[in-house]
C-alpha positions as MATLAB code, in Angstrom:
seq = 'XXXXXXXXXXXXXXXXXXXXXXXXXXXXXXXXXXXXXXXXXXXXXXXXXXXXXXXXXXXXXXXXXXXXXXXXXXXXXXXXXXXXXXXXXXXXXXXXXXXXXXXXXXXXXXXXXXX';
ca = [
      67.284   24.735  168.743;
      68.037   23.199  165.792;
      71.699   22.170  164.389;
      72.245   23.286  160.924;
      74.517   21.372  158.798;
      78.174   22.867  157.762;
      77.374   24.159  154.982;
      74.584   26.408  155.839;
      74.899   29.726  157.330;
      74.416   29.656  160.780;
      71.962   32.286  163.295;
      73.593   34.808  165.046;
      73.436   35.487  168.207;
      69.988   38.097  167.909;
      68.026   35.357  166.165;
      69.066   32.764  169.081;
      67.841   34.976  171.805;
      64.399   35.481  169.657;
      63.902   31.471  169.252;
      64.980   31.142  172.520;
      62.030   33.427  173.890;
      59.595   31.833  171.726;
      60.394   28.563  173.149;
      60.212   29.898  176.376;
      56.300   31.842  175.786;
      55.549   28.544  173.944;
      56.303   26.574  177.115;
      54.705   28.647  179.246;
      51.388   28.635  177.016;
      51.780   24.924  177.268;
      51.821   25.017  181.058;
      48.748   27.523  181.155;
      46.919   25.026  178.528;
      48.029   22.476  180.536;
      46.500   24.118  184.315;
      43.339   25.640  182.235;
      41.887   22.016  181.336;
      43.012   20.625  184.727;
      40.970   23.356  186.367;
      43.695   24.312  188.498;
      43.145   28.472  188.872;
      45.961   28.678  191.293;
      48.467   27.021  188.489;
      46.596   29.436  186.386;
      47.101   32.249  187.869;
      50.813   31.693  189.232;
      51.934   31.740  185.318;
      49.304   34.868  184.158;
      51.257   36.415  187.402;
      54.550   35.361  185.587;
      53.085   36.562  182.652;
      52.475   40.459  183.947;
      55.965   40.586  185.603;
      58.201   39.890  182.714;
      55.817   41.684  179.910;
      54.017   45.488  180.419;
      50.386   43.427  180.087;
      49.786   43.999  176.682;
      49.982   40.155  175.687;
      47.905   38.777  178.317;
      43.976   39.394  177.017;
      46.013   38.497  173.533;
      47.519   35.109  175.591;
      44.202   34.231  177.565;
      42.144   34.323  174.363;
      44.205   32.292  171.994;
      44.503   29.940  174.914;
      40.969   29.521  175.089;
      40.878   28.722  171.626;
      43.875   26.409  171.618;
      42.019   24.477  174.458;
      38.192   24.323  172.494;
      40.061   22.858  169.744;
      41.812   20.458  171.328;
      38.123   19.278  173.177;
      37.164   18.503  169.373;
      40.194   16.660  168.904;
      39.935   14.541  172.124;
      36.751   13.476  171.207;
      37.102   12.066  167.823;
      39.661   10.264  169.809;
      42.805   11.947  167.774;
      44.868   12.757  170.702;
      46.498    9.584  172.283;
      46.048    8.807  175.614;
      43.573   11.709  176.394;
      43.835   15.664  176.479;
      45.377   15.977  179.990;
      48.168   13.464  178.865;
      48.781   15.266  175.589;
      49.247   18.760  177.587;
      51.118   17.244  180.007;
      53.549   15.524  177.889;
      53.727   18.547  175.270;
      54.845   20.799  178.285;
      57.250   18.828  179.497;
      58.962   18.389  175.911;
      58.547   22.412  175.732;
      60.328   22.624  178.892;
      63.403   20.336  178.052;
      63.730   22.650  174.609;
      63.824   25.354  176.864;
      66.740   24.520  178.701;
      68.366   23.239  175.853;
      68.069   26.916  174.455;
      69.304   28.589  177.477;
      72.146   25.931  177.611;
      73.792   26.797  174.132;
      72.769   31.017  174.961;
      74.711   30.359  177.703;
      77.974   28.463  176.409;
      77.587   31.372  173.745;
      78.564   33.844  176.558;
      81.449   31.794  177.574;
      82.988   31.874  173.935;
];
């Protein structure tokens, strides 16, 4: 998350837990982008099956389509040669950054709890 300076009004607790879920569906659309242009369907479908447990199923056509999309677009981008070091290395180094925000977020929800 983001640190505000003094001065500004700070989140509450509500609008923590929202960002912090975003991050979270943001890192795990990372990951699927990440599995989809690998071609690995087990990776695939281990996070659609983490998908269906925490949600009521609603989101994943919605998820898997915009994913697609995501991924087509980021083909054209590879090949004009805009993404350094190749698509794979992009998705795999995007992830990982998702993942550390992540933890960050559950980190300060956490110390929240302790206050």
């Amino acid at each position: 998350m983001t640190d505000l300076p003094d001065d500004e009004p700070q989140p509450g607790r509500a609008w923590m837990e929202q960002t912090a879920q975003l991050d979270s569906a943001m890192a795990t659309a990372r990951r699927y982008l990440a599995a989809l242009n690998a071609q690995d369907h087990p990776a695939c479908n281990r996070i659609l099956c983490d998908l269906a447990a925490d949600r009521d199923g609603q989101m994943i056509p919605t998820f898997m389509a915009m994913t697609q999309q995501c991924l087509d677009f980021a083909h054209v981008l590879d090949e004009f040669g805009l993404l350094e070091g190749g698509l794979q290395t992009y998705l795999d180094q995007s992830a990982l950054r998702q993942l550390d925000v992540v933890e960050a977020d559950q980190r300060v929800l956490g110390e929240d709890d302790a206050i």
